[in-house]
N, C-alpha and C positions, 0 to 999 in steps of 0.2 A: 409256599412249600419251603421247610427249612433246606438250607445245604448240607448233604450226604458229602460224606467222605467216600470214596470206590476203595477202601480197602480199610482193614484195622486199624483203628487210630492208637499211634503210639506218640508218647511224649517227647520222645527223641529224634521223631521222626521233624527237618526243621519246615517243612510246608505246613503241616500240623502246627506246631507251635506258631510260626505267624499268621495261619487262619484262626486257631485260639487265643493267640492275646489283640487282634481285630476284631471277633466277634465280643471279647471281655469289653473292649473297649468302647464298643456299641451299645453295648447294654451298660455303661455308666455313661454314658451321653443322653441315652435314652431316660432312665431316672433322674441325671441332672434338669433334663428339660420337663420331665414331669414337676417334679420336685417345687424346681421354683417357680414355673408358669401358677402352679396350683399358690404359692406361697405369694408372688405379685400377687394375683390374684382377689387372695382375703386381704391382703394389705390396703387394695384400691376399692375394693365393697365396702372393706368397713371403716376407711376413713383412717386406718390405724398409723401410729407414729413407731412403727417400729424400725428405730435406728439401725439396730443391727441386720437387717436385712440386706440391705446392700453389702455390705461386709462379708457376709455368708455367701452370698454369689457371687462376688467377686473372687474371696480365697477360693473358693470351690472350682469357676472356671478357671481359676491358676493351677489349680491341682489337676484337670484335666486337662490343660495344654500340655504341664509334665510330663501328664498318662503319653498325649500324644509325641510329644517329641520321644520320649520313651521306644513306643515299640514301631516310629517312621525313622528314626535314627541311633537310636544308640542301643537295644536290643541285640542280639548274633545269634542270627539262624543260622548259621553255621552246623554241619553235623557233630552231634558227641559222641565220644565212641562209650562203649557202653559199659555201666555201672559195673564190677566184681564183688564180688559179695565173699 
């Protein structure tokens, strides 16, 4: 069963926003591990020499430790007060 919000979700709101960039962040963990499981994968069936694969998984887990340090540390749920238009 997905997670319901109990009330209107607003972007300003800052529970909202850190259960939104935790669930963001879930779902690029969740394609990083499809992604290259599937990518090992054909690499080790077919024998293949593909150098750059490593390289790809590597920068790629570096760009999601970012993600993470990103919104476990330096993010601000803090509230904003609101937009004037």
């Amino acid at each position: 069963m997905p997670p319901r919000w109990p009330r209107q979700p607003d972007r300003n709101d800052p529970a909202y926003r850190k259960l939104d960039d935790r669930m963001n962040f879930a779902v690029h963990v969740a394609i990083f591990a499809a992604c290259n499981s599937g990518l090992w994968f054909f690499h080790n069936f077919l024998k293949a020499t593909w150098e750059w694969l490593p390289w790809l998984t590597a920068g790629w887990l570096v760009i999601l430790l970012v993600h993470l340090i990103y919104i476990a540390a330096i993010a601000n749920y803090s509230q904003t007060p609101p937009k004037s238009t």
